[in-house]
DRENPA-3360 file (N, C-alpha, C; in nm, 2 decimals, always signed):
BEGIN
1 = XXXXXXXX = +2.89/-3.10/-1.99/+2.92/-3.00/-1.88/+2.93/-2.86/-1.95 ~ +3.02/-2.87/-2.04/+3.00/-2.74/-2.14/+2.84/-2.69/-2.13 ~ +2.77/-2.73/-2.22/+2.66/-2.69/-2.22/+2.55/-2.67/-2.13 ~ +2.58/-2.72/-2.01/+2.51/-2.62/-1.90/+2.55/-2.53/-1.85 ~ +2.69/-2.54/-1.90/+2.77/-2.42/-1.79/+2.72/-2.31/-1.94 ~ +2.72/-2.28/-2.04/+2.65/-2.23/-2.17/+2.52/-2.19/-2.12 ~ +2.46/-2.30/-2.13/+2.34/-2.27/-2.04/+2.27/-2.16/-1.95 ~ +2.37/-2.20/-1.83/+2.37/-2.12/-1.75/+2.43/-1.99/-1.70;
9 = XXXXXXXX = +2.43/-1.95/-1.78/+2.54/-1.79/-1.87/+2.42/-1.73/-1.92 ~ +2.35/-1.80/-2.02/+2.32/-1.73/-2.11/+2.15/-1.77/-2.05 ~ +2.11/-1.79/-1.93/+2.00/-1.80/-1.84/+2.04/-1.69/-1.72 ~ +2.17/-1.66/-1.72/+2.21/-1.51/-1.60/+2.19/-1.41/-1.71 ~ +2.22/-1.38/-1.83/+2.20/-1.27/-1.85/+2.07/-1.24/-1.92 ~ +1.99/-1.34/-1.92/+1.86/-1.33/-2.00/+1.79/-1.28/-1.83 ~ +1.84/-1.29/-1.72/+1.76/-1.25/-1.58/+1.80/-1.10/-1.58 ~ +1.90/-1.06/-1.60/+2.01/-0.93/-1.59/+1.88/-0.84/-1.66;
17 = XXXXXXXX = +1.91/-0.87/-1.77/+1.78/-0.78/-1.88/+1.67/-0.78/-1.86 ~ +1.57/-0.87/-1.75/+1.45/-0.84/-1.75/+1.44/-0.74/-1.65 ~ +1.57/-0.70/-1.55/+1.54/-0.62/-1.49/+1.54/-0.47/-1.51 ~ +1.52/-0.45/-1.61/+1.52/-0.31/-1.71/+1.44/-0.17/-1.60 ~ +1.50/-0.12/-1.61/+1.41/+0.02/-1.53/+1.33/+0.14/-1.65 ~ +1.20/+0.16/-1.59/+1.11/+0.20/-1.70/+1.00/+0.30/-1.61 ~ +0.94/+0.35/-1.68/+0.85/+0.48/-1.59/+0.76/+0.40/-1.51 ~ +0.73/+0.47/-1.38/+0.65/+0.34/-1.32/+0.50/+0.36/-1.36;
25 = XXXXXXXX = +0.42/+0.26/-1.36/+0.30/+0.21/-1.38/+0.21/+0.24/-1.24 ~ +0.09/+0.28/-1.30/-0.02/+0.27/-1.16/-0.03/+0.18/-1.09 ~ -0.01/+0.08/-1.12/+0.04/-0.01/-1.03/+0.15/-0.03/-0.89 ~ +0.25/+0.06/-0.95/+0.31/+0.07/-0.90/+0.29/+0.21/-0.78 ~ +0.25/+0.29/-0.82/+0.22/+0.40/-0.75/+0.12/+0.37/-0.64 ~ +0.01/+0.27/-0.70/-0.09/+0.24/-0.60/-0.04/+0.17/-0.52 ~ +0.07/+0.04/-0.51/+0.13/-0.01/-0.41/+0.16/+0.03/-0.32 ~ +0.22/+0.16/-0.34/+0.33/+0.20/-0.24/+0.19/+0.33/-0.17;
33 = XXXXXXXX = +0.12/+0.38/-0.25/+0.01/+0.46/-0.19/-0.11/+0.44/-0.21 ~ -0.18/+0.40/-0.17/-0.36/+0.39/-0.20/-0.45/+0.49/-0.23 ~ -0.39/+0.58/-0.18/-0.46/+0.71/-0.19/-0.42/+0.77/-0.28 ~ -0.33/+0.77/-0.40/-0.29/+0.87/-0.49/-0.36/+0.91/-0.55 ~ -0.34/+1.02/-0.62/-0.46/+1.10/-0.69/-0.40/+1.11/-0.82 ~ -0.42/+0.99/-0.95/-0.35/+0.98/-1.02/-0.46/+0.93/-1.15 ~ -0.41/+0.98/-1.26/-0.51/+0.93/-1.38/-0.36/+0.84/-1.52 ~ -0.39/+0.82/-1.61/-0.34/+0.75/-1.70/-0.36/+0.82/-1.86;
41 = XXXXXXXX = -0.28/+0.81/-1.93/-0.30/+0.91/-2.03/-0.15/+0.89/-2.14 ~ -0.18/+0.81/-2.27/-0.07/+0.81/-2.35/+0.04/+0.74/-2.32 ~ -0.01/+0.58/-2.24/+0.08/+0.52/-2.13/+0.16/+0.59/-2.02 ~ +0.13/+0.70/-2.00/+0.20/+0.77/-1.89/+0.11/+0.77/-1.80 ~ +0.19/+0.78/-1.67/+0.13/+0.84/-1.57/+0.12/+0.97/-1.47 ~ +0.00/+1.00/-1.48/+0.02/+1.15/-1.40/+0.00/+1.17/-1.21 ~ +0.06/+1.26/-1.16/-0.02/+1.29/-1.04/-0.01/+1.46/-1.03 ~ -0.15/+1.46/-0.96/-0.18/+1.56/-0.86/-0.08/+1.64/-0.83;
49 = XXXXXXXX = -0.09/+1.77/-0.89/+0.08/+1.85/-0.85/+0.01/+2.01/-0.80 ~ -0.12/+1.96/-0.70/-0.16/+2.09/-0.64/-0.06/+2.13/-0.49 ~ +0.00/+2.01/-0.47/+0.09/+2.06/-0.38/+0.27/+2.06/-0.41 ~ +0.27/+2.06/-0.51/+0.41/+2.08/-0.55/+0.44/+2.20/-0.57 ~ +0.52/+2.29/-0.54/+0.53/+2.44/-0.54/+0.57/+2.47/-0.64 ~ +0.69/+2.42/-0.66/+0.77/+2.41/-0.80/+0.65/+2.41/-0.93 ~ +0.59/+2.31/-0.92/+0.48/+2.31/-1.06/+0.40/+2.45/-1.04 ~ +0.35/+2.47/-0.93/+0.24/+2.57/-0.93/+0.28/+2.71/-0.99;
57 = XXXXXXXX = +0.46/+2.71/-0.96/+0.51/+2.88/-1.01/+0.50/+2.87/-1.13 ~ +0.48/+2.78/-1.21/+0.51/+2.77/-1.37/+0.38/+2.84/-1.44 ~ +0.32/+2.86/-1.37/+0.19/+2.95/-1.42/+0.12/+2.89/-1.54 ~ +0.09/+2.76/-1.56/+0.06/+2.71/-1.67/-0.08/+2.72/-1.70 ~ -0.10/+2.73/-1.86/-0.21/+2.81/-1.91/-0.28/+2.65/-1.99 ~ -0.40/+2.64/-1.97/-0.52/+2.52/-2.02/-0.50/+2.56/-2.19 ~ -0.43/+2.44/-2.23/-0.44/+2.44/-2.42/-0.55/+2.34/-2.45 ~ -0.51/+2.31/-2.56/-0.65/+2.22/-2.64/-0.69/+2.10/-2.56;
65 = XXXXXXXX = -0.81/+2.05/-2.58/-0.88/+1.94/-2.52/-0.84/+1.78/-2.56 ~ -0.79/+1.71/-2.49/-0.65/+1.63/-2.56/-0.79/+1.46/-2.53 ~ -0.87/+1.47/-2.41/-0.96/+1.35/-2.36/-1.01/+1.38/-2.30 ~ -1.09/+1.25/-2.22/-1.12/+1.26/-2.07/-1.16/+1.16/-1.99 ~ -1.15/+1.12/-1.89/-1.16/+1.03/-1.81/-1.27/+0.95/-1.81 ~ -1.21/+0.81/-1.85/-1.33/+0.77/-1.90/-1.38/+0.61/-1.80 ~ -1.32/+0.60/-1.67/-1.33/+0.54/-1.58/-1.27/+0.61/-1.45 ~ -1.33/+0.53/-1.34/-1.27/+0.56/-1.21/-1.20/+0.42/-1.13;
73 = XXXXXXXX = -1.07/+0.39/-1.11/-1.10/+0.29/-1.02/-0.96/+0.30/-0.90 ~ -0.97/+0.20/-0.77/-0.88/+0.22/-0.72/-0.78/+0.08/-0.74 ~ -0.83/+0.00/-0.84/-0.78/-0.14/-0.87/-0.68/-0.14/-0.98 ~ -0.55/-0.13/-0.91/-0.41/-0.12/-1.01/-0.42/-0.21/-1.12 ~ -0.50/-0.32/-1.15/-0.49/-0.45/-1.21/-0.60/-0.35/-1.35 ~ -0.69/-0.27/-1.33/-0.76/-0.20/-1.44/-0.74/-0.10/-1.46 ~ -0.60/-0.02/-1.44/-0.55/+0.07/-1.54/-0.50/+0.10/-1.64 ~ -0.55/+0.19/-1.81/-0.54/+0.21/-1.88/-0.56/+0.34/-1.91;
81 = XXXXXXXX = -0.52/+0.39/-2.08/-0.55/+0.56/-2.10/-0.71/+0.61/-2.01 ~ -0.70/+0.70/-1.99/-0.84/+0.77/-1.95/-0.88/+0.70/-1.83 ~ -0.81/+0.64/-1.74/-0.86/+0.56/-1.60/-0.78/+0.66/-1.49 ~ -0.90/+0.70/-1.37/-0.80/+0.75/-1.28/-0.86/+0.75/-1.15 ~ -0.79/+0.75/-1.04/-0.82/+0.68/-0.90/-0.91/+0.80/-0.88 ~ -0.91/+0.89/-0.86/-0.97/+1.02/-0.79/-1.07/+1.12/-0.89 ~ -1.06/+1.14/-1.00/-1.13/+1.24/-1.07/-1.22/+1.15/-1.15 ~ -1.33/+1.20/-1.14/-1.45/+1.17/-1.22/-1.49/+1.10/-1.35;
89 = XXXXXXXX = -1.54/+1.01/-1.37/-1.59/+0.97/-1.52/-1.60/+1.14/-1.59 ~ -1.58/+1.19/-1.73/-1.60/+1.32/-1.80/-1.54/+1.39/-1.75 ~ -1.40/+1.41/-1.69/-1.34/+1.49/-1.64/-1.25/+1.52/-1.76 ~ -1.26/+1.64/-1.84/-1.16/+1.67/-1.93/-1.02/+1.65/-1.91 ~ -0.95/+1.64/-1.96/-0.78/+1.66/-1.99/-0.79/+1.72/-2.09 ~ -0.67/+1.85/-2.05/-0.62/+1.91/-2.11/-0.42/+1.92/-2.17 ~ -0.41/+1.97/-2.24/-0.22/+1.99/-2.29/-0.27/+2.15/-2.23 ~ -0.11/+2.14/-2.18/-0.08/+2.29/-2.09/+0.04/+2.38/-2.22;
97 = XXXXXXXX = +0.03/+2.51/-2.14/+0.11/+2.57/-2.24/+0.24/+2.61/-2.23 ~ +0.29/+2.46/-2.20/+0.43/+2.46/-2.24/+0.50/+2.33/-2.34 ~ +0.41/+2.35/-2.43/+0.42/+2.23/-2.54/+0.49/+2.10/-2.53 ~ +0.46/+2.03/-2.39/+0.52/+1.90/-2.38/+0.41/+1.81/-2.31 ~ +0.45/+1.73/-2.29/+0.34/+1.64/-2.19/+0.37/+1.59/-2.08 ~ +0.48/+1.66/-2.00/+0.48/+1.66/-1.88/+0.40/+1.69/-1.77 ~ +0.32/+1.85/-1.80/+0.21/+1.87/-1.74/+0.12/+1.86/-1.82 ~ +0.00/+1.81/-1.79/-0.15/+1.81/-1.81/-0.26/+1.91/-1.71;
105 = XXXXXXXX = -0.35/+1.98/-1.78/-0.42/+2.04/-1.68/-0.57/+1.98/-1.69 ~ -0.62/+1.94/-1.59/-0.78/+1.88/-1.59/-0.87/+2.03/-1.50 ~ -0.97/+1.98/-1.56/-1.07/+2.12/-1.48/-1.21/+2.03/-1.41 ~ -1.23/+2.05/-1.31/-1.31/+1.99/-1.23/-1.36/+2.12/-1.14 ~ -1.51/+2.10/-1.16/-1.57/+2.20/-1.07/-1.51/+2.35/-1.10 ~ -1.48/+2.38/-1.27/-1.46/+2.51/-1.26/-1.30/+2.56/-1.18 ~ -1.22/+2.42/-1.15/-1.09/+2.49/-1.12/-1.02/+2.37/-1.22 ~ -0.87/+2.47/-1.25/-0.77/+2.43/-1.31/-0.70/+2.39/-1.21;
113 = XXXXXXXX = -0.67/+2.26/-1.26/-0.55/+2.15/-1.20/-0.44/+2.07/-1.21 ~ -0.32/+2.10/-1.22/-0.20/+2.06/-1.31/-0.18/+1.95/-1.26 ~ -0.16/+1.86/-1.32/-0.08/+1.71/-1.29/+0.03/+1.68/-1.34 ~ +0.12/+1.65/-1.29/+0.23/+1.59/-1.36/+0.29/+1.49/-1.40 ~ +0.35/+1.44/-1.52/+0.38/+1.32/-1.51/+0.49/+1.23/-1.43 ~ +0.50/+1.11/-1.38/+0.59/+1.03/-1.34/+0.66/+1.00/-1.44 ~ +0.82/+1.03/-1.40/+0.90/+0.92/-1.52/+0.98/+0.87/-1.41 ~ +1.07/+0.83/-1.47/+1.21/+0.74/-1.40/+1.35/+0.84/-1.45;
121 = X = +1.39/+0.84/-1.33/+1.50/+0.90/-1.36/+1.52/+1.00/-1.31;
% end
């Protein structure tokens, strides 16, 4: 009896810890929206921050050439670095000039476009 009740302790808290909270995954983002306009980059994930006002005041300036998109899909099950639902196969990424990697700027058709990343928290 000991030893199931052992057991079963130490099977509640091995469940406790899988539920760990972590940045979400395209996956995740695509569930909840199909339409997001989101690429992948350094295991992170970015979106589309042409409508976020807050990002747009930051005046951010296109730094060095970091990749580029090197798939399109809208299938949460095949994303990895350089995969993104909306922007083009060859679509540059860029680091912005505020030396972190929160924002990323991509250029498509001659316009600069900030994305941001998702985290948790």
């Amino acid at each position: 009896m000991r030893t199931i009740t052992i057991s079963l302790i130490f099977l509640f808290f091995l469940s406790g810890c899988s539920q760990s909270v972590g940045n979400p995954t395209a996956s995740d983002i695509i569930k909840e929206n199909e339409d997001a306009d989101i690429f992948q980059w350094n295991g992170l994930v970015y979106l589309n921050a042409s409508n976020i006002e807050r990002v747009q005041e930051l005046e951010l300036i296109k730094g060095q050439e970091l990749g580029e998109i090197t798939r399109q899909t809208s299938n949460k099950w095949l994303f990895k670095d350089g995969v993104a639902t909306e922007l083009p196969v060859g679509t540059k990424i860029y680091e912005s000039n505020d030396d972190d990697t929160y924002n990323l700027i991509i250029e498509l058709e001659e316009e600069e476009i900030v994305y941001v990343v998702l985290l948790e928290g």
